[in-house]
C-alpha positions as CSV (number, residue, x, y, z in Angstrom):
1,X,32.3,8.9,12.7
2,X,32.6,11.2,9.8
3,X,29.7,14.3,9.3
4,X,27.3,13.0,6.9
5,X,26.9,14.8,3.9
6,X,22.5,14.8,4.6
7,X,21.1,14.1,8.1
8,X,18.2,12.7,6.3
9,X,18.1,9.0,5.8
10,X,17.6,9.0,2.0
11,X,15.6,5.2,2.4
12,X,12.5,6.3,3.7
13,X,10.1,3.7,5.2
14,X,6.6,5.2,5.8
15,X,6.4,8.9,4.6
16,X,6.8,10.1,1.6
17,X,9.1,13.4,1.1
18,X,9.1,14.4,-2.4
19,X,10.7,12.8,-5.4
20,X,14.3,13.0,-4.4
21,X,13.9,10.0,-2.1
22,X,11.4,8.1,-4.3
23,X,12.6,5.2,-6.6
24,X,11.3,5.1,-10.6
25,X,7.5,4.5,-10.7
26,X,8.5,6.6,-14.2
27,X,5.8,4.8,-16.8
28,X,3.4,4.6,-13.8
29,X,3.1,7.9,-13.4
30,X,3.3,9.0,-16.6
31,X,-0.3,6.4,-17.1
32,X,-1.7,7.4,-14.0
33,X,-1.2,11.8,-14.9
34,X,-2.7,10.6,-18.4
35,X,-5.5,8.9,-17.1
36,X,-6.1,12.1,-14.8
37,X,-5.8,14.7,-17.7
38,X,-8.3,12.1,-19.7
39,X,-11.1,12.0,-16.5
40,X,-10.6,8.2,-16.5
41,X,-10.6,6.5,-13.0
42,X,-8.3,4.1,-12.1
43,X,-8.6,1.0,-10.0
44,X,-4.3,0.2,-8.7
45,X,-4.2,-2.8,-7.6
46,X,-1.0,-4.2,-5.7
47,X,0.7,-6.9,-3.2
48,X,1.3,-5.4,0.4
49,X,4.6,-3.4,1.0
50,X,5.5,-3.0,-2.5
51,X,5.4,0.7,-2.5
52,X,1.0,1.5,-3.6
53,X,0.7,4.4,-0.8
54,X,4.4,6.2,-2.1
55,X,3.3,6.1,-5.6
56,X,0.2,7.3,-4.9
57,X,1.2,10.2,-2.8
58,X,3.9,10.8,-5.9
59,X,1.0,11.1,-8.3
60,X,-0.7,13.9,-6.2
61,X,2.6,15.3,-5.5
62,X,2.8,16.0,-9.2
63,X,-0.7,17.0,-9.7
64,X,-0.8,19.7,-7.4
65,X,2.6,21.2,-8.7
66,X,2.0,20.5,-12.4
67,X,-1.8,20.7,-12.7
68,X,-3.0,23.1,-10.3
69,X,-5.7,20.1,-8.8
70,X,-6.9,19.7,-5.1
71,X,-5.6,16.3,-3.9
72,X,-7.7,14.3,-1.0
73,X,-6.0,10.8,0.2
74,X,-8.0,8.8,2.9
75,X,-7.2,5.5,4.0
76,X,-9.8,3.2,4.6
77,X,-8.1,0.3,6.4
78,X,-9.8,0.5,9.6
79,X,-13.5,1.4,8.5
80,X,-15.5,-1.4,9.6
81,X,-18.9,-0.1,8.4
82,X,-20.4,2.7,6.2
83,X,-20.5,5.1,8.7
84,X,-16.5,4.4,8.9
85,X,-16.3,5.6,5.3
86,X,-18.3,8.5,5.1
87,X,-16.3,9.6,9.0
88,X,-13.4,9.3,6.9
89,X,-13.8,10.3,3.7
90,X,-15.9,13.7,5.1
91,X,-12.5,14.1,7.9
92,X,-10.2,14.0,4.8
93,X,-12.2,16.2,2.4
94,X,-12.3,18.8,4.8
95,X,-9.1,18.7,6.0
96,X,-7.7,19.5,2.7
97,X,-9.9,22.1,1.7
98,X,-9.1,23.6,5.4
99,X,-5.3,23.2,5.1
100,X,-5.7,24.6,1.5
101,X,-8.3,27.8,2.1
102,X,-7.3,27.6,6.2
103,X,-11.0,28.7,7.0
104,X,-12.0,25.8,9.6
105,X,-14.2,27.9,11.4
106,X,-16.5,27.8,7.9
107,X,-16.7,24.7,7.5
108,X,-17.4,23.7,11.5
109,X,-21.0,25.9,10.2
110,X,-21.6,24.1,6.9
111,X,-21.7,20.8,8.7
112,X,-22.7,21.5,11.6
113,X,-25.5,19.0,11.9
114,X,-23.1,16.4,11.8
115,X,-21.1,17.4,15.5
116,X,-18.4,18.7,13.3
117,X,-15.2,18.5,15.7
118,X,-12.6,21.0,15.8
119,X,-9.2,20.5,17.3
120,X,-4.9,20.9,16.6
121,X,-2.8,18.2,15.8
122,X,-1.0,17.4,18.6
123,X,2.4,16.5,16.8
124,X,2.5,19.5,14.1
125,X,0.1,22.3,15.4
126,X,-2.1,22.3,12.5
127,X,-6.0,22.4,12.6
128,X,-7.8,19.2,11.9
129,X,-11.6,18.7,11.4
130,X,-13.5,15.6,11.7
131,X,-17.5,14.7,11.6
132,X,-19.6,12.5,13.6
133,X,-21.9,10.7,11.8
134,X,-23.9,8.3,13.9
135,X,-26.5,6.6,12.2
136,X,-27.8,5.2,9.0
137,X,-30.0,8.5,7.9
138,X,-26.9,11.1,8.4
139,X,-25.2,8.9,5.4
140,X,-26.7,10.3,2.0
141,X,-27.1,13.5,3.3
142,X,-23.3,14.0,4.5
143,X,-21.9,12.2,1.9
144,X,-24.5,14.7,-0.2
145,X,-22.8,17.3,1.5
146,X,-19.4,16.8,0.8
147,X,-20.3,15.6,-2.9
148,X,-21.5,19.2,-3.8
149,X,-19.1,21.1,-1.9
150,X,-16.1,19.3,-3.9
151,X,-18.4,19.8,-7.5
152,X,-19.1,23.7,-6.8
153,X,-15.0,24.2,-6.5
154,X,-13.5,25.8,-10.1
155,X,-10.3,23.7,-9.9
156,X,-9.7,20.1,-10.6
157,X,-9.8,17.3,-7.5
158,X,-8.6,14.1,-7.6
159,X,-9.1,12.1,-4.9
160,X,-7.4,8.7,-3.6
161,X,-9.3,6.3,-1.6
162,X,-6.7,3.8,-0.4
163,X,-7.6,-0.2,0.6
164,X,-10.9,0.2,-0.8
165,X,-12.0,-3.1,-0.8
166,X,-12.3,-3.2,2.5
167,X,-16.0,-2.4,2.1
168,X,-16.4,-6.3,1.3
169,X,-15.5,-7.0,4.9
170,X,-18.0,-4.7,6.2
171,X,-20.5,-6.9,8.8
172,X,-23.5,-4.9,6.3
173,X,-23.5,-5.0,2.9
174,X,-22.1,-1.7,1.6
175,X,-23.6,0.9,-0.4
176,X,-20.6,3.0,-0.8
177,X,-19.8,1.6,-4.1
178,X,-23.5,2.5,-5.4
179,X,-23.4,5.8,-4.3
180,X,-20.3,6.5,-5.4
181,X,-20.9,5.5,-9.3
182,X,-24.2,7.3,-8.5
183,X,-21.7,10.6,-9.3
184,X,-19.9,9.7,-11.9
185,X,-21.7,11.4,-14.8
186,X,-22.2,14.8,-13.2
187,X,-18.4,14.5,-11.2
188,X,-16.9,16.6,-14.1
189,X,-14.2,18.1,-12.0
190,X,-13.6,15.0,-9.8
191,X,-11.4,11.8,-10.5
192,X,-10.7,9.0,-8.1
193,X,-8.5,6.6,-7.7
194,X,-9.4,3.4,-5.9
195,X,-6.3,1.1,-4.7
196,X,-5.7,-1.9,-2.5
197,X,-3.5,-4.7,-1.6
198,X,-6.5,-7.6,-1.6
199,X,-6.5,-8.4,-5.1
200,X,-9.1,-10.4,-4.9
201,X,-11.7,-8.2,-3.3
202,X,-10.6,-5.2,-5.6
203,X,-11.1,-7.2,-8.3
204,X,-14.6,-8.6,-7.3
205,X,-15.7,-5.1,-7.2
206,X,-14.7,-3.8,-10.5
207,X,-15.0,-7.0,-12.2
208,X,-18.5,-8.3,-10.9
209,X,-21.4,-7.3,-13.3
210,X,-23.4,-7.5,-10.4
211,X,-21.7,-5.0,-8.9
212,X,-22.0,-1.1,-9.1
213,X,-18.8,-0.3,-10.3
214,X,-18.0,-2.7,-12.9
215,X,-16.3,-1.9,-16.0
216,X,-16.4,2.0,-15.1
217,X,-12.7,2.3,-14.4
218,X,-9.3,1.4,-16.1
219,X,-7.6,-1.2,-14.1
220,X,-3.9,-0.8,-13.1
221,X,-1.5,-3.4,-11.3
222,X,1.6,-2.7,-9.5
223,X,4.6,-4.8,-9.5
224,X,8.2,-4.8,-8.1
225,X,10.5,-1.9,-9.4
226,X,13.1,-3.1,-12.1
227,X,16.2,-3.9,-11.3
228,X,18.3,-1.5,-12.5
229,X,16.8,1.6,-11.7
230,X,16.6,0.6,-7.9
231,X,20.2,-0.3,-8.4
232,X,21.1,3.2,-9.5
233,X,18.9,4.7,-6.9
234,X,20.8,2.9,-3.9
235,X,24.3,3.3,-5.8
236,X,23.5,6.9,-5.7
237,X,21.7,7.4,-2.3
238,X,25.1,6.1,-0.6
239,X,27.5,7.8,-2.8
240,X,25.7,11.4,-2.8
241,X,26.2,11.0,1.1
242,X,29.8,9.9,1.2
243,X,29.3,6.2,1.2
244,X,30.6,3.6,-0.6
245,X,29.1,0.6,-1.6
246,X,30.1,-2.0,-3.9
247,X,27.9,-3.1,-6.5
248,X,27.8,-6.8,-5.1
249,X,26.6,-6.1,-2.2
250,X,23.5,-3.6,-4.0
251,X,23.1,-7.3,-5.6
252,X,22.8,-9.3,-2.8
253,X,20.2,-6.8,-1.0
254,X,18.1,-6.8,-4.3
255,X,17.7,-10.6,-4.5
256,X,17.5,-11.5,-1.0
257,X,14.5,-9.0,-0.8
258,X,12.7,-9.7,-3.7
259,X,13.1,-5.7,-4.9
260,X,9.9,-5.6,-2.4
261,X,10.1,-1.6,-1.7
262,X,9.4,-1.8,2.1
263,X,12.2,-4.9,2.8
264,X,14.9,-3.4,0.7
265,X,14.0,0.3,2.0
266,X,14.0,-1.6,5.3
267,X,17.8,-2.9,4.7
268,X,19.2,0.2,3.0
269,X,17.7,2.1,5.9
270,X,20.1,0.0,8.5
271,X,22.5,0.3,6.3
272,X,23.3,3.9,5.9
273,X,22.0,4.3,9.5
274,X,24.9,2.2,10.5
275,X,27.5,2.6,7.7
276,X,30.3,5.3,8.1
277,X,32.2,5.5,4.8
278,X,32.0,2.4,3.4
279,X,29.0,-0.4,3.3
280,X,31.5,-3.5,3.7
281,X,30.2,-7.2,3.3
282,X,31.0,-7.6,6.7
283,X,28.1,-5.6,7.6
284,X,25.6,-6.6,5.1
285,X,25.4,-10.2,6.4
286,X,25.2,-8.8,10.1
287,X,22.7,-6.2,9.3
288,X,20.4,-9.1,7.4
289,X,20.9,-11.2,10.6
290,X,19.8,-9.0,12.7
291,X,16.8,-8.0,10.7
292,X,15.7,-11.0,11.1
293,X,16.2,-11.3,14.5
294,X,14.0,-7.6,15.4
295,X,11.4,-10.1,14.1
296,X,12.0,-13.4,15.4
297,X,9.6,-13.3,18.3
298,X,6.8,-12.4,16.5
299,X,7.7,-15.4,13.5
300,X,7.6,-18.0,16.3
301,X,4.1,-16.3,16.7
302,X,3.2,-18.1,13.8
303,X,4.2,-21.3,14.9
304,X,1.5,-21.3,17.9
305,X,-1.8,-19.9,15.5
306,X,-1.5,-22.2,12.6
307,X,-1.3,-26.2,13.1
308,X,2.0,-28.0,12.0
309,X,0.8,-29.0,8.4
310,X,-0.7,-25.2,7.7
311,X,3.8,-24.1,9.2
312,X,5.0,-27.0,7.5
313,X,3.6,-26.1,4.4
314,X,4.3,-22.0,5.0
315,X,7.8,-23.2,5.7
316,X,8.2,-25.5,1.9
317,X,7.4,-22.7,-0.1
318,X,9.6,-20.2,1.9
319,X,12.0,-23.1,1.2
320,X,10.9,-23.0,-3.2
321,X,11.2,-19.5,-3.1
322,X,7.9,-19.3,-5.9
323,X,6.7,-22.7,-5.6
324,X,4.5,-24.3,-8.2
325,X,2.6,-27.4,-8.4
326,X,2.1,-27.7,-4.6
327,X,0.2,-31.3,-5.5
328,X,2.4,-32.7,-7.6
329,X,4.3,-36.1,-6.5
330,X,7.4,-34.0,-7.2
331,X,6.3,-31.8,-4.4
332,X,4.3,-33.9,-2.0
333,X,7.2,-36.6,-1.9
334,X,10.2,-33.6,-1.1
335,X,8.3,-32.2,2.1
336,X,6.3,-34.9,3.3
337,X,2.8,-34.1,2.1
338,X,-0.6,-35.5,1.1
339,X,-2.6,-33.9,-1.5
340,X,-5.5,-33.5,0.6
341,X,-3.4,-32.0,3.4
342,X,-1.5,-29.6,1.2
343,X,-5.2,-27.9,-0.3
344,X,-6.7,-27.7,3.4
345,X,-3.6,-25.8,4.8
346,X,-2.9,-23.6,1.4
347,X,-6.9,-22.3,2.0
348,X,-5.7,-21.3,5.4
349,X,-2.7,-19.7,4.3
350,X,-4.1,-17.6,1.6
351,X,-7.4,-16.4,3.7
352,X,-5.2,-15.6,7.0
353,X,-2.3,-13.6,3.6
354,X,0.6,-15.3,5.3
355,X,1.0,-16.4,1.2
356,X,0.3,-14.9,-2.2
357,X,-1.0,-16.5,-5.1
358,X,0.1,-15.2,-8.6
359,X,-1.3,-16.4,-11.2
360,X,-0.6,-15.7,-14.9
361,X,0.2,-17.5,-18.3
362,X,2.0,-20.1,-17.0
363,X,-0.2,-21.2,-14.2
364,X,0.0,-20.7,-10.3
365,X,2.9,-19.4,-8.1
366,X,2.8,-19.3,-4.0
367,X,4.9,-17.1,-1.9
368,X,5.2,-16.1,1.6
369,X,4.0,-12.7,1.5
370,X,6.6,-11.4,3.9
371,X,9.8,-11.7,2.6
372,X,11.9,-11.1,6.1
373,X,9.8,-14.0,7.3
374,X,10.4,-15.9,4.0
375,X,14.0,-16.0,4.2
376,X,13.7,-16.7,8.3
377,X,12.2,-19.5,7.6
378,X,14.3,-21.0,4.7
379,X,16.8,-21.3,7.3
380,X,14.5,-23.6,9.6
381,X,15.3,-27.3,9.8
């Protein structure tokens, strides 16, 4: 095998490393530096795996090159509670102000009611600072805390919170999203970004009147990147590294993944890992195969958890593609259905996110929300 041109796989699948290996986003970041220059918050809203967390950490790329601003991301994902949050967002505060100003040892004595812990990442060596916070009390005051330390800084901060809503799932009612908004008219130096991949939850807390936050931020959904700007950027990530590729086969891997970021990073990645000089045909269809394959075992998974009408119906609309009209006769009468049985097993489907409902001007569309597992099953009898 020839020397490649750059050891680095160019298709990147979980870490972002600068914008040479990130794909377009162009008018997205143009609105979201806009809204940041304009202290208008923004709620991104966006289907799983389609590239929110990238363009995210693009954005604050840009912002602390360009703009000079202090960027905090904290994921939110696993917080089952308050307490969660405020462990989480206080962690990633104060990590970035220590890997910024590398004075740990000050903050472990401005918090050190809260069991501030010290202690080295074990993979790159660098300092890492979390907080305890045990109990109900400790909230308003750390959160307090970390409030006024980020509003007595000279510089700009924007911070990211990612999968917010999943303070709707909390066991408690929250009141993270109160005390948030509770700092919005003095946070002159402070814009946030709230994002998430469960539509529907974002979208009840910014859209609710009832709710703290509604109507105080501009909403912002993500969708696929176009067409021919990810064809240029895979043309050129194989060509730049001394592989060809014709432009059929940069066809084929669009449409069979949807242009979903993760699943066509996913097949590129294979693809240049296992290419040499040229990407043939030949090993397109045996790479796609054996992506699917890696996740067979866990797709027959599937078929144990839900009952045969809830597959049955998971497998149709991998079979449509974007399926409409899931109770028309058209549709009942092709896979076998009753109307009754086709609503019971959709309200599983969509609860458990095994499929996505879009809806727009011209109704309702279902797909299967993972589109290696859509296309496994369109080949099931």
């Amino acid at each position: 095998m020839s020397k490649k041109k750059n050891d680095i796989n160019p298709f990147e699948l979980f870490t972002y490393r600068g914008p040479k290996y990130f794909c377009d986003r162009e008018d997205e970041l143009k609105a979201l530096i806009q809204a940041f220059e304009n202290r208008r918050n923004i709620v991104l809203g966006a289907q799983r795996r389609i590239g929110k967390t990238s363009l995210i950490q693009h954005f604050q790329y840009h912002l602390e090159r360009d703009h000079n601003a202090t960027c905090v991301y904290v994921d939110m994902l696993n917080t089952r509670s308050d307490l969660g949050f405020i462990n989480n967002f206080a962690t990633a505060v104060i990590n970035t102000l220590e890997e910024k100003e590398g004075r740990v040892s000050k903050f472990v004595q401005m918090f050190k009611n809260f069991r501030p812990e010290a202690s080295f990442d074990p993979i790159s060596g660098a300092p890492t600072f979390s907080l305890n916070i045990e109990n109900k009390q400790e909230l308003k005051f750390s959160f307090d805390a970390i409030m006024n330390l980020l509003l007595e800084r000279k510089e700009n901060i924007q911070i990211s919170i990612d999968e917010f809503q999943q303070i709707e799932n909390y066991e408690e009612p929250s009141m993270i999203d109160a005390t948030i908004r509770s700092y919005f008219p003095k946070a002159k130096n402070l814009h946030f970004l709230f994002s998430g991949s469960e539509e529907h939850l974002l979208s009840t807390l910014f859209s609710n009147p009832k709710k703290p936050l509604f109507s105080s931020t501009e909403w912002m959904n993500l969708y696929n990147i176009g067409y021919d700007p990810y064809f240029k950027f895979i043309k050129e990530n194989f060509e730049n590294n001394g592989k060809r590729i014709s432009d059929f086969s940069i066809h084929r891997i669009l449409k069979w993944t949807n242009q979903v970021t993760f699943y066509t990073h996913y097949i590129c990645n294979l693809l240049y890992l296992a290419s040499d000089k040229e990407v043939t045909e030949e090993l397109v269809n045996r790479t796609m195969q054996n992506c699917l394959k890696q996740f067979e075992s866990s797709y027959y998974y599937y078929q144990k958890i839900l009952s045969n009408n809830q597959y049955a119906l998971l497998k149709s609309i991998a079979k449509e593609g974007d399926a409409k009209y899931l109770t028309s006769k058209t549709f009942l009468n092709k896979y076998n259905f009753s109307a009754s049985s086709v609503k019971q097993s959709l309200d599983v489907l969509l609860e458990k996110q095994m499929v996505r409902e879009k809806i727009d001007k011209n109704g309702k569309t279902y797909n299967v929300y993972d589109v290696f597992l859509a296309r496994w099953l369109a080949t099931r009898k």
